[in-house]
mmCIF file as gemmi writes it, N, C-alpha and C atoms, coordinates in Angstrom:
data_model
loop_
_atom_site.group_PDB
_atom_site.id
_atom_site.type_symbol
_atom_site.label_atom_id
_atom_site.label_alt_id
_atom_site.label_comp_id
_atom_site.label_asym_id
_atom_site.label_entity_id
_atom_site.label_seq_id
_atom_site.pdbx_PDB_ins_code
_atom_site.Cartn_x
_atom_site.Cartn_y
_atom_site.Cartn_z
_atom_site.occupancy
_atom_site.B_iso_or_equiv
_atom_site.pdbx_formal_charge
_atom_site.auth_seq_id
_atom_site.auth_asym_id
_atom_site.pdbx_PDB_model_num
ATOM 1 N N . UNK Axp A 1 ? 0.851 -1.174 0 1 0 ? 1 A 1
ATOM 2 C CA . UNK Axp A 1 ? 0 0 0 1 0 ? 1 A 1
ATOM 3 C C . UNK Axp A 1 ? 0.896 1.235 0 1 0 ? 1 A 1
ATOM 4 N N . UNK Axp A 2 ? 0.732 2.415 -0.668 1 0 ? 2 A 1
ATOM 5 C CA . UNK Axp A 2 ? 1.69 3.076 -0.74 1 0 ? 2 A 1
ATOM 6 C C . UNK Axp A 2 ? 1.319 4.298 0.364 1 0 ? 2 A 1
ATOM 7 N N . UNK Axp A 3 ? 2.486 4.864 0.616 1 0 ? 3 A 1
ATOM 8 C CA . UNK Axp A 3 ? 2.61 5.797 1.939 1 0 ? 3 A 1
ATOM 9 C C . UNK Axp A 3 ? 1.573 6.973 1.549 1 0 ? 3 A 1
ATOM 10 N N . UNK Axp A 4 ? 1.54 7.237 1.106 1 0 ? 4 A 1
ATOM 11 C CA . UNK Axp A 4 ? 0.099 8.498 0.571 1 0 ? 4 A 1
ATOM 12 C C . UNK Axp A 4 ? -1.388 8.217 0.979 1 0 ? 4 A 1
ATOM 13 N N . UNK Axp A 5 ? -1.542 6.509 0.796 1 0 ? 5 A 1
ATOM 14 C CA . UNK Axp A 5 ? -3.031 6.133 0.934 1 0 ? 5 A 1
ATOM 15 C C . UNK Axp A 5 ? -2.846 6.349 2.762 1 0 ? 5 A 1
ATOM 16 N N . UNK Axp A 6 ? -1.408 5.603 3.624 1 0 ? 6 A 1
ATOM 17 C CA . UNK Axp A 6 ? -1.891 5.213 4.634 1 0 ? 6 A 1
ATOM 18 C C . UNK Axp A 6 ? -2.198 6.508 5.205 1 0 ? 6 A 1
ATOM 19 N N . UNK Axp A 7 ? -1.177 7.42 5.189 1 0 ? 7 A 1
ATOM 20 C CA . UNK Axp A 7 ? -1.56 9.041 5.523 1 0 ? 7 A 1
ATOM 21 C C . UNK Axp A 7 ? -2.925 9.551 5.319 1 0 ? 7 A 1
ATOM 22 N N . UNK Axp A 8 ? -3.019 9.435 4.401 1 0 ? 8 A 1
ATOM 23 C CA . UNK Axp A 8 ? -4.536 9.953 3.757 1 0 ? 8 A 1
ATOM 24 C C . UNK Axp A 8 ? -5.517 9.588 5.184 1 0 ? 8 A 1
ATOM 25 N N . UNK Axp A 9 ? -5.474 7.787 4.973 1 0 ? 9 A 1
ATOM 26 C CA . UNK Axp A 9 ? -6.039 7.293 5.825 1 0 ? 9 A 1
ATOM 27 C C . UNK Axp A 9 ? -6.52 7.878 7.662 1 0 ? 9 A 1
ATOM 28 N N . UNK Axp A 10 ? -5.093 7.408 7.693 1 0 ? 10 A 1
ATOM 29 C CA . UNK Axp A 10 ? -4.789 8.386 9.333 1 0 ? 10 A 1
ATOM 30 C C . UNK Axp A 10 ? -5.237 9.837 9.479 1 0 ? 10 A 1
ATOM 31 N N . UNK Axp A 11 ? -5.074 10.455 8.851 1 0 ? 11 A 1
ATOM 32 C CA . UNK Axp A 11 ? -6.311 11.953 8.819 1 0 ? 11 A 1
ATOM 33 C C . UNK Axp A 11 ? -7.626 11.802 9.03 1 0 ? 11 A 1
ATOM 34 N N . UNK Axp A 12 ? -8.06 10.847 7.819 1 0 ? 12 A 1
ATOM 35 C CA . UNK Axp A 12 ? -9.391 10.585 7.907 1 0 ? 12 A 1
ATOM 36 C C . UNK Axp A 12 ? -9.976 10.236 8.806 1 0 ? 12 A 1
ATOM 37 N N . UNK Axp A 13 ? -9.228 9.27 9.876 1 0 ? 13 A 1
ATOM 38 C CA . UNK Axp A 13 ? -9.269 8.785 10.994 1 0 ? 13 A 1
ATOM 39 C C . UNK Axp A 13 ? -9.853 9.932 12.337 1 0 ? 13 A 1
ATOM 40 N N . UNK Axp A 14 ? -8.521 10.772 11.898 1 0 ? 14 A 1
ATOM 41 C CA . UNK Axp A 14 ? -8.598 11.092 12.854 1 0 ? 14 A 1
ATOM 42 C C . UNK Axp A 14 ? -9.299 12.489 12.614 1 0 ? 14 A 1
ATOM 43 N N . UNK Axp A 15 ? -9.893 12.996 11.686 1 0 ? 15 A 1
ATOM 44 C CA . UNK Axp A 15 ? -11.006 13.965 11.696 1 0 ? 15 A 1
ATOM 45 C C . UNK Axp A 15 ? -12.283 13.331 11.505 1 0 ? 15 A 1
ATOM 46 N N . UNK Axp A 16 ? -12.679 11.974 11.344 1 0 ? 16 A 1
ATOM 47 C CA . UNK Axp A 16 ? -13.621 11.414 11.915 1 0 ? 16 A 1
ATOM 48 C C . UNK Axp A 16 ? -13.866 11.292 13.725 1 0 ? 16 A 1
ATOM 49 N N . UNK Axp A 17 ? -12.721 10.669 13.864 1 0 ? 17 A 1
ATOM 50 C CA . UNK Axp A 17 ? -13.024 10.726 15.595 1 0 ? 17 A 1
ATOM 51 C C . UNK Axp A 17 ? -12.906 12.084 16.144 1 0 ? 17 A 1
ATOM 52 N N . UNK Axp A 18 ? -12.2 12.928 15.361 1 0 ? 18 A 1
ATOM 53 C CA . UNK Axp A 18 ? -12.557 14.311 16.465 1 0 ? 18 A 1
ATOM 54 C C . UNK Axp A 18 ? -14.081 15.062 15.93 1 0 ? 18 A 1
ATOM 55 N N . UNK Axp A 19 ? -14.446 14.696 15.475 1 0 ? 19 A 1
ATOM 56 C CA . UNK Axp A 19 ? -16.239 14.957 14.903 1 0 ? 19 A 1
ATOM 57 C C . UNK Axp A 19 ? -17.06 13.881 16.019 1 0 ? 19 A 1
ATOM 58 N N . UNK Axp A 20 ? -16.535 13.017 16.454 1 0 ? 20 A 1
ATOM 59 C CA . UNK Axp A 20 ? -17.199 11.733 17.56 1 0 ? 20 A 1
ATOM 60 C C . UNK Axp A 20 ? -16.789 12.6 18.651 1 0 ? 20 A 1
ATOM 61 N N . UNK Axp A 21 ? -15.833 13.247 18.943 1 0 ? 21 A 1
ATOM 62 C CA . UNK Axp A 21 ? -15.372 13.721 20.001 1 0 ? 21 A 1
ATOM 63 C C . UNK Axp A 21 ? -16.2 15.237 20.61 1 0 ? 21 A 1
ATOM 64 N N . UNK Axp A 22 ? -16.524 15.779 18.989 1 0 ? 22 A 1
ATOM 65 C CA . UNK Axp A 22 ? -16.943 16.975 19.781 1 0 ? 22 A 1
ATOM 66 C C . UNK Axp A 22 ? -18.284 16.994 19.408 1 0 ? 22 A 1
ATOM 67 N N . UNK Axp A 23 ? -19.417 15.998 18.88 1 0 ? 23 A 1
ATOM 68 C CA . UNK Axp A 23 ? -20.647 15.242 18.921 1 0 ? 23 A 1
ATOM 69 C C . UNK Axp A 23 ? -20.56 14.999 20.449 1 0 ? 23 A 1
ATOM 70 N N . UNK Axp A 24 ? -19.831 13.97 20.749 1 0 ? 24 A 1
ATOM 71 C CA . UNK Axp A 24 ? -20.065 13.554 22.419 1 0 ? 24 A 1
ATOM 72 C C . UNK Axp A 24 ? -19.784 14.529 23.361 1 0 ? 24 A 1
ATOM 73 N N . UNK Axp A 25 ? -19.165 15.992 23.317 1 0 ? 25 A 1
ATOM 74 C CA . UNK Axp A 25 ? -19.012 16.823 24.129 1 0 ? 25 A 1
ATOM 75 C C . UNK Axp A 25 ? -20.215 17.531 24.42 1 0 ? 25 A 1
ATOM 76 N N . UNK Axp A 26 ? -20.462 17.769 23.238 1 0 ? 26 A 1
ATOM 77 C CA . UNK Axp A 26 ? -22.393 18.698 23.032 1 0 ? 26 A 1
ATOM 78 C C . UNK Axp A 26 ? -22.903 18.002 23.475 1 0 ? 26 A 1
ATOM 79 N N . UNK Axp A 27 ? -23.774 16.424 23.347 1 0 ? 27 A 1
ATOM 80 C CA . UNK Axp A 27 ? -24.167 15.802 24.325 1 0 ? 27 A 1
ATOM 81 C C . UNK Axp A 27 ? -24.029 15.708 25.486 1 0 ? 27 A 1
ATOM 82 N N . UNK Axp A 28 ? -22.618 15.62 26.129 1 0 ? 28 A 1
ATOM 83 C CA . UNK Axp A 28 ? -22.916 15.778 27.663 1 0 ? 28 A 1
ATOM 84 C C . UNK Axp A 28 ? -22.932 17.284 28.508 1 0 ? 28 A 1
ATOM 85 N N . UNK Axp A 29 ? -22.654 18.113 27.632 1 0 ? 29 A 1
ATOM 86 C CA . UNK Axp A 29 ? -22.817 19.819 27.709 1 0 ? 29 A 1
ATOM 87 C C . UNK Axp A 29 ? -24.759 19.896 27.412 1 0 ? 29 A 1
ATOM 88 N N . UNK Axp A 30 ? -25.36 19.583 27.087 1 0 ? 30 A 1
ATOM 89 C CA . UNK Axp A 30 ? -26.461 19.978 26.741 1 0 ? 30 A 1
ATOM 90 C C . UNK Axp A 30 ? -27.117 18.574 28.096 1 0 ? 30 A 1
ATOM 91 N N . UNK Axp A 31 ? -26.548 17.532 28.653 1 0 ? 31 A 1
ATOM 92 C CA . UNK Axp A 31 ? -27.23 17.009 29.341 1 0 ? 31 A 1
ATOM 93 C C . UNK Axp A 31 ? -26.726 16.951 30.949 1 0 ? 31 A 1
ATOM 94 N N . UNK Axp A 32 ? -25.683 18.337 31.092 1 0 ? 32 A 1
ATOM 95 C CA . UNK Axp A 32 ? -25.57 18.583 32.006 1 0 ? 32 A 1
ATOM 96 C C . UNK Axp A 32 ? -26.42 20.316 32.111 1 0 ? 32 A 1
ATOM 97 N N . UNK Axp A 33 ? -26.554 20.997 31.034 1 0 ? 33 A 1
ATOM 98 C CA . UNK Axp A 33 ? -27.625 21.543 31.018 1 0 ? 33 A 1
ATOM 99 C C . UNK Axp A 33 ? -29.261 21.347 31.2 1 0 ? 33 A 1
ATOM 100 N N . UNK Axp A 34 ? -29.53 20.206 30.696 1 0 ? 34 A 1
ATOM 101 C CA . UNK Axp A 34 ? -31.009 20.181 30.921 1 0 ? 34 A 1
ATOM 102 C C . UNK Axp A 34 ? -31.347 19.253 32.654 1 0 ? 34 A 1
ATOM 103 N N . UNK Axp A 35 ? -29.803 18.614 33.096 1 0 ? 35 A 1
ATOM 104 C CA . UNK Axp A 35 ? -30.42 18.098 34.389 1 0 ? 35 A 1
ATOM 105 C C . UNK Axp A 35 ? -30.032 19.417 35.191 1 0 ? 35 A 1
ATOM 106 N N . UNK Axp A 36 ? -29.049 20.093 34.993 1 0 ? 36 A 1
ATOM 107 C CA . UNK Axp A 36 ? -29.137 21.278 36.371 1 0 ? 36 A 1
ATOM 108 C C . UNK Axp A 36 ? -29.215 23.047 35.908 1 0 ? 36 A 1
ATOM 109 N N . UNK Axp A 37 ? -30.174 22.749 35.15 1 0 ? 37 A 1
ATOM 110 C CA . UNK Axp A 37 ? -30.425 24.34 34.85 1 0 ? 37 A 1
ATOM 111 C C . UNK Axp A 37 ? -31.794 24.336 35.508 1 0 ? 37 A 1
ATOM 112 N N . UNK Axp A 38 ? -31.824 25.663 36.363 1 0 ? 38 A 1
ATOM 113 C CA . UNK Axp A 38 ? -33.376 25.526 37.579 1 0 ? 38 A 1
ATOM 114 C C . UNK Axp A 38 ? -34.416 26.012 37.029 1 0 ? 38 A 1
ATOM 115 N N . UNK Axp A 39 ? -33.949 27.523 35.786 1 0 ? 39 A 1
ATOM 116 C CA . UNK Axp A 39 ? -34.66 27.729 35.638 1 0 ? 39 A 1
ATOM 117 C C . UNK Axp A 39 ? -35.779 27.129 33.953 1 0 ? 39 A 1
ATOM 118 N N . UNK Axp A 40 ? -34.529 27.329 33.319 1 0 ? 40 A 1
ATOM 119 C CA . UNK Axp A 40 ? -34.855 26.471 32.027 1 0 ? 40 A 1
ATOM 120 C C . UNK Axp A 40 ? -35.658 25.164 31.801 1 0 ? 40 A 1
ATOM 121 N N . UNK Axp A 41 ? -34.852 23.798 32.035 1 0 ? 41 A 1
ATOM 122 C CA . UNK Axp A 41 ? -35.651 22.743 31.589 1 0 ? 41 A 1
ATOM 123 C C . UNK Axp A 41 ? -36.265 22.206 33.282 1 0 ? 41 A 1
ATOM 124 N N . UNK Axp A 42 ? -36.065 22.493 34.164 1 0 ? 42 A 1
ATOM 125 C CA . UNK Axp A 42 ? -36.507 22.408 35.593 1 0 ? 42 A 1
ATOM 126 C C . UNK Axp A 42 ? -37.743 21.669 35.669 1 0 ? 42 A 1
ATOM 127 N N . UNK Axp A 43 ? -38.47 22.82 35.29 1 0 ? 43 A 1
ATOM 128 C CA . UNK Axp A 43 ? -39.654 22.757 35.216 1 0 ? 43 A 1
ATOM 129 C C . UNK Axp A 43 ? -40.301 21.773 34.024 1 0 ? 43 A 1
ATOM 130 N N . UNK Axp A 44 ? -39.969 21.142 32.69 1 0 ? 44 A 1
ATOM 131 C CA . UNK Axp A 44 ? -40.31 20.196 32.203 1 0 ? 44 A 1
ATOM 132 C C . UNK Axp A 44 ? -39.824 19.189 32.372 1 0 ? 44 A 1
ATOM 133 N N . UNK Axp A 45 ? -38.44 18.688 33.334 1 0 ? 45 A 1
ATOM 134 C CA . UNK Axp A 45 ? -37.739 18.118 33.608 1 0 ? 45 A 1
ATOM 135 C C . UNK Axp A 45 ? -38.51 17.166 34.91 1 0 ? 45 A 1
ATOM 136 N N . UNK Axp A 46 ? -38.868 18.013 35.853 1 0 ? 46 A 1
ATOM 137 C CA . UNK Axp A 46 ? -39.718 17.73 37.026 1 0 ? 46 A 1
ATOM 138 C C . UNK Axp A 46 ? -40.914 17.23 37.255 1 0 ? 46 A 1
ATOM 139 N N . UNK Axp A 47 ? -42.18 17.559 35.92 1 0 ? 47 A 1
ATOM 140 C CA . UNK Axp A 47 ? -42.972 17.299 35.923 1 0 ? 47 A 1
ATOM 141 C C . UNK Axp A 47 ? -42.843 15.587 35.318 1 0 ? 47 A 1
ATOM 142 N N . UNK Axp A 48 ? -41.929 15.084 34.647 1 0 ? 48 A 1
ATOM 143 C CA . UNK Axp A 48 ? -41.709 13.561 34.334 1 0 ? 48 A 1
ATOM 144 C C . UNK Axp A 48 ? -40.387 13.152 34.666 1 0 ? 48 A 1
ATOM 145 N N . UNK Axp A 49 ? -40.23 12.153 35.299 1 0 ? 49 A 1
ATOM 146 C CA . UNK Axp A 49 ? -39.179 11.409 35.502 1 0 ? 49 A 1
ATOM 147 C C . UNK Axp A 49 ? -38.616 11.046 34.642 1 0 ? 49 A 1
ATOM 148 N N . UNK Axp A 50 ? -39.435 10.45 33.905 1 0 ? 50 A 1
ATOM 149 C CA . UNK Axp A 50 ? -38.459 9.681 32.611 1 0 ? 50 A 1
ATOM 150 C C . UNK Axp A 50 ? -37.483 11.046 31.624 1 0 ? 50 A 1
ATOM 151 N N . UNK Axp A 51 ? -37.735 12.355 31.951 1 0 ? 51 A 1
ATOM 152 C CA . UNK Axp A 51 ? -37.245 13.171 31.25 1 0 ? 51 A 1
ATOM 153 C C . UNK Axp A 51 ? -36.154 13.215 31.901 1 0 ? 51 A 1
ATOM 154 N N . UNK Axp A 52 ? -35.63 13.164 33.416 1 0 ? 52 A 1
ATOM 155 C CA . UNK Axp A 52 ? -34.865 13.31 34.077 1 0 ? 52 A 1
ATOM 156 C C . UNK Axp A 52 ? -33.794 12.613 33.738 1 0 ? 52 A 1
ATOM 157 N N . UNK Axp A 53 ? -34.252 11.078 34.302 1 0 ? 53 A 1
ATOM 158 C CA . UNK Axp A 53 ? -33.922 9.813 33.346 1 0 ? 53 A 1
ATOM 159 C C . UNK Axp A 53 ? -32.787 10.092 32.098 1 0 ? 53 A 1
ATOM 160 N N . UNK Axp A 54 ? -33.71 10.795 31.126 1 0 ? 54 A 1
ATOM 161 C CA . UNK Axp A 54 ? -33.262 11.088 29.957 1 0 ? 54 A 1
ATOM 162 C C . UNK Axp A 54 ? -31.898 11.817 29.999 1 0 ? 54 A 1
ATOM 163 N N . UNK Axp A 55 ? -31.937 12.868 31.04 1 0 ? 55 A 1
ATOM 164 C CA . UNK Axp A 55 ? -30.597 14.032 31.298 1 0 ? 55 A 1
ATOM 165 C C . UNK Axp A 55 ? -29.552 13.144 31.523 1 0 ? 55 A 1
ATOM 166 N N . UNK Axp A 56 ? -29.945 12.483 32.386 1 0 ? 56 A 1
ATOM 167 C CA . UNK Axp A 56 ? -28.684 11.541 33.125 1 0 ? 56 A 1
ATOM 168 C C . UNK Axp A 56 ? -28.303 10.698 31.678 1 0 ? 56 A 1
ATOM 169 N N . UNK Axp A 57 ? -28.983 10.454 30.958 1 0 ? 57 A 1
ATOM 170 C CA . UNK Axp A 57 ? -28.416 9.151 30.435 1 0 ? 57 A 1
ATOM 171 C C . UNK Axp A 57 ? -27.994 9.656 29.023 1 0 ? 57 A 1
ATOM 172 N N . UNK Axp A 58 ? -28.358 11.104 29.055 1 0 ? 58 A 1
ATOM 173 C CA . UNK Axp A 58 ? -28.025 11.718 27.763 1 0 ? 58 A 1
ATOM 174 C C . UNK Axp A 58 ? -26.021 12.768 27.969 1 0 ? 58 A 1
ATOM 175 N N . UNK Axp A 59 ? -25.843 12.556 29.392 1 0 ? 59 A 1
ATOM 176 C CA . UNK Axp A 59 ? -25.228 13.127 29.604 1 0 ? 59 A 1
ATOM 177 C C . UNK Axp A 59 ? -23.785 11.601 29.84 1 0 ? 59 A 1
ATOM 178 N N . UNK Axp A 60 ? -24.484 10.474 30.248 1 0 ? 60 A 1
ATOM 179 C CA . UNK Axp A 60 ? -23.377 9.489 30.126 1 0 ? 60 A 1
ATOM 180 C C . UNK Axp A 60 ? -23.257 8.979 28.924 1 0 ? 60 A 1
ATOM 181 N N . UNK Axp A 61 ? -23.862 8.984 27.972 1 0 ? 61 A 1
ATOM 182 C CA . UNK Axp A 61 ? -23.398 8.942 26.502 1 0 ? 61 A 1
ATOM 183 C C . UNK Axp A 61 ? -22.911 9.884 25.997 1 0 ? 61 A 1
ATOM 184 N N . UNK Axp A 62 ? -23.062 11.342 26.074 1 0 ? 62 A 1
ATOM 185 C CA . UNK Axp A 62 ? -21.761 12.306 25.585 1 0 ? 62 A 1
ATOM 186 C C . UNK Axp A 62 ? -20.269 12.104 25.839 1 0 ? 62 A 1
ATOM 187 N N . UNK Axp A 63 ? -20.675 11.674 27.601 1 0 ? 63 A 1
ATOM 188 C CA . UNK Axp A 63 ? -19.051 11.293 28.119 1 0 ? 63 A 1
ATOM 189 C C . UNK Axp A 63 ? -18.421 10.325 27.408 1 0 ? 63 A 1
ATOM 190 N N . UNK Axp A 64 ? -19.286 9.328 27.023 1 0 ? 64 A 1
ATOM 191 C CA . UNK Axp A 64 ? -18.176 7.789 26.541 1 0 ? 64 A 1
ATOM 192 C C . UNK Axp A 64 ? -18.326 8.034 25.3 1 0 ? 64 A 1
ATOM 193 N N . UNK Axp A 65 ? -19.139 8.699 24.402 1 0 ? 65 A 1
ATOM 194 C CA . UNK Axp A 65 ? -18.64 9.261 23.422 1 0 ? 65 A 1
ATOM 195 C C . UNK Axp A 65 ? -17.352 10.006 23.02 1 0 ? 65 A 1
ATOM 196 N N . UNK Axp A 66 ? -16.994 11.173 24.205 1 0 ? 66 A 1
ATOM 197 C CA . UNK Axp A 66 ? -16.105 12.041 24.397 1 0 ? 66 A 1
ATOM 198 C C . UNK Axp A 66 ? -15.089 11.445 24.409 1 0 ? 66 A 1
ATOM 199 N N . UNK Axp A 67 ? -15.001 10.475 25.417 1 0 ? 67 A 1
ATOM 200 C CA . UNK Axp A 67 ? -13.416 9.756 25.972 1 0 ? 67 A 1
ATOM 201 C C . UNK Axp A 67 ? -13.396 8.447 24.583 1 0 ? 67 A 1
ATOM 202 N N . UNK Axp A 68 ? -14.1 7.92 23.953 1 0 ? 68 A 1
ATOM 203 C CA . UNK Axp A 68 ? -14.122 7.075 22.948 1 0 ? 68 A 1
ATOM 204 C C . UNK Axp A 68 ? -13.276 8.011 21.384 1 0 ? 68 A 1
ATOM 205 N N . UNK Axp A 69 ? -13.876 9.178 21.227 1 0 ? 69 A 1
ATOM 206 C CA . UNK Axp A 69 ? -13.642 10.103 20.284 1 0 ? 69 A 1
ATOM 207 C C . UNK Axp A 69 ? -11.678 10.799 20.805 1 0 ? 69 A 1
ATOM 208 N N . UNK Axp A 70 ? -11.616 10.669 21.82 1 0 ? 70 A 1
ATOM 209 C CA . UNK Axp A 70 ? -10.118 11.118 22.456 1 0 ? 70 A 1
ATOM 210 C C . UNK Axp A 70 ? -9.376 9.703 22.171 1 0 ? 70 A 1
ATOM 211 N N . UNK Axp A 71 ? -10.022 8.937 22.562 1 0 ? 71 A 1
ATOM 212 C CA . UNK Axp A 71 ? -8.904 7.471 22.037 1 0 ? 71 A 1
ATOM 213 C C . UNK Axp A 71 ? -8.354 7.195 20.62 1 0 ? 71 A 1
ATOM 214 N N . UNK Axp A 72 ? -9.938 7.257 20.088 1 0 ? 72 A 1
ATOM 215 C CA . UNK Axp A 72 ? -9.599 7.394 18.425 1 0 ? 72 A 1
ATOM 216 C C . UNK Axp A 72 ? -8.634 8.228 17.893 1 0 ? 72 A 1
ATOM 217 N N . UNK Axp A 73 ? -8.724 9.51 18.596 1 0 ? 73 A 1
ATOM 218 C CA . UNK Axp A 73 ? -7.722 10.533 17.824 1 0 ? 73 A 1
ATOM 219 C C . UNK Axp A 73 ? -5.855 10.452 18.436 1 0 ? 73 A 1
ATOM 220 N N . UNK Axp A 74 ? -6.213 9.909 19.619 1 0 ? 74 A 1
ATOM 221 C CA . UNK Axp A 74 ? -4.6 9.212 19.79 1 0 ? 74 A 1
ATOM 222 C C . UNK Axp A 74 ? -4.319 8.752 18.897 1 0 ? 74 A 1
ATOM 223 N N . UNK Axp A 75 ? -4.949 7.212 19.22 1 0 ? 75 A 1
ATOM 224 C CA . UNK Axp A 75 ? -4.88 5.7 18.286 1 0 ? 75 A 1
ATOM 225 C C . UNK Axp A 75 ? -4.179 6.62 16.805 1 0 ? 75 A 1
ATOM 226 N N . UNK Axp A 76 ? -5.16 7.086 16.35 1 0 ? 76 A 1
ATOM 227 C CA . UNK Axp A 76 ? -4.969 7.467 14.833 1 0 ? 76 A 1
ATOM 228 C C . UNK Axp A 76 ? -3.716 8.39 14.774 1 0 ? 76 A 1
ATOM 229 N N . UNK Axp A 77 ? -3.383 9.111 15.907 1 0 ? 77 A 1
ATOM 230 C CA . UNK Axp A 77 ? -2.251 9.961 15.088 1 0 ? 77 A 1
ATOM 231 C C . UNK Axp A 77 ? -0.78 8.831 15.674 1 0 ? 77 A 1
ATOM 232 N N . UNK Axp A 78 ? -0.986 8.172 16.753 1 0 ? 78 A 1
ATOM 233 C CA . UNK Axp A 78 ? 0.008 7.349 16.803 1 0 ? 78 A 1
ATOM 234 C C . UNK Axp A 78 ? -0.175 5.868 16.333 1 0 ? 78 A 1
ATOM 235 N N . UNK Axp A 79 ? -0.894 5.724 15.206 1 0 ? 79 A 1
ATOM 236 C CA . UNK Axp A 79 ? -1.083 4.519 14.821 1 0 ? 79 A 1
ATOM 237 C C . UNK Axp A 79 ? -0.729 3.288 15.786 1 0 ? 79 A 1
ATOM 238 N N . UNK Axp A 80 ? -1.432 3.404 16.581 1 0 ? 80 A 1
ATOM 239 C CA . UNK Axp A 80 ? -1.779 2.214 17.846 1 0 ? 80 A 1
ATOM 240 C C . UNK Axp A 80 ? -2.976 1.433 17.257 1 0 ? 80 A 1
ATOM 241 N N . UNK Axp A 81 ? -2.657 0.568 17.623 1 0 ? 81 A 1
ATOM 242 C CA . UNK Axp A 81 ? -3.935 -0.382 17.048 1 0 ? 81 A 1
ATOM 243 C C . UNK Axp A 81 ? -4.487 -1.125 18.652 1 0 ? 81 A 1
ATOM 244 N N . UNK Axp A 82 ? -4.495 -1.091 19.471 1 0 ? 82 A 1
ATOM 245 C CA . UNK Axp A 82 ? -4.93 -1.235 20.675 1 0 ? 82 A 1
ATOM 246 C C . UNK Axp A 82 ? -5.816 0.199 20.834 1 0 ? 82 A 1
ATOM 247 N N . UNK Axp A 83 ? -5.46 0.999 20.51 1 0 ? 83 A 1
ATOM 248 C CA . UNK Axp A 83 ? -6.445 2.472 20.895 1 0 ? 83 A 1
ATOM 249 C C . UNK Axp A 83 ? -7.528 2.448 20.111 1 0 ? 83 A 1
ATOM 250 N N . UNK Axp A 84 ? -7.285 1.847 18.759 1 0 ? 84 A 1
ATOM 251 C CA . UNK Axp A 84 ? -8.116 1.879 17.77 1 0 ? 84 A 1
ATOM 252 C C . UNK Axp A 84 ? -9.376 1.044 17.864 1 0 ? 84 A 1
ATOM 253 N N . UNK Axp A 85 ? -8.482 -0.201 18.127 1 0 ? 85 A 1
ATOM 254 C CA . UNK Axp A 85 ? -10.149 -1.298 18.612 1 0 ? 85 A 1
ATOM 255 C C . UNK Axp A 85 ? -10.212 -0.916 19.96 1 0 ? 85 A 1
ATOM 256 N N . UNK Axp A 86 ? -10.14 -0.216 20.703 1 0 ? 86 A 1
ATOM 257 C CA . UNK Axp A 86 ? -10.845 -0.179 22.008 1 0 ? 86 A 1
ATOM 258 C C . UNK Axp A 86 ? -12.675 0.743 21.923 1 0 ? 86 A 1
């Protein structure tokens, strides 16, 4: 394979995972907003549980998004292949 494709590659890589990375940041930024903002989502937040529910669980998928999207972009610029399949 010639050195141009793998480069190519490894970019691609790794401006894919930093697009996973800062996808999963907004997610847990927007679901640490809607569980502790009092005045904003509070009040639709309170009236159902399952919305609450929702904050919490919208806010632990940004995170392992986040830290998943930070591995990738190691992995990829140091071509680790342990970072990569993790």
């Amino acid at each position: 394979v010639p050195m141009g494709v793998l480069t190519c590659m490894k970019y691609l890589m790794f401006i894919f995972n930093v697009l996973v990375f800062a996808g999963g940041t907004c997610l847990a930024g927007m679901g640490v907003w809607v569980a502790v903002d009092p005045a904003g989502f509070q009040d639709i937040v309170a009236a159902r549980a399952v919305l609450s529910t929702g904050a919490w669980l919208l806010l632990a998928v940004g995170i392992a998004l986040a830290l998943l999207g930070f591995l990738g972009c190691c992995g990829a610029l140091r071509r680790s292949r342990p970072l990569l399949l993790l």
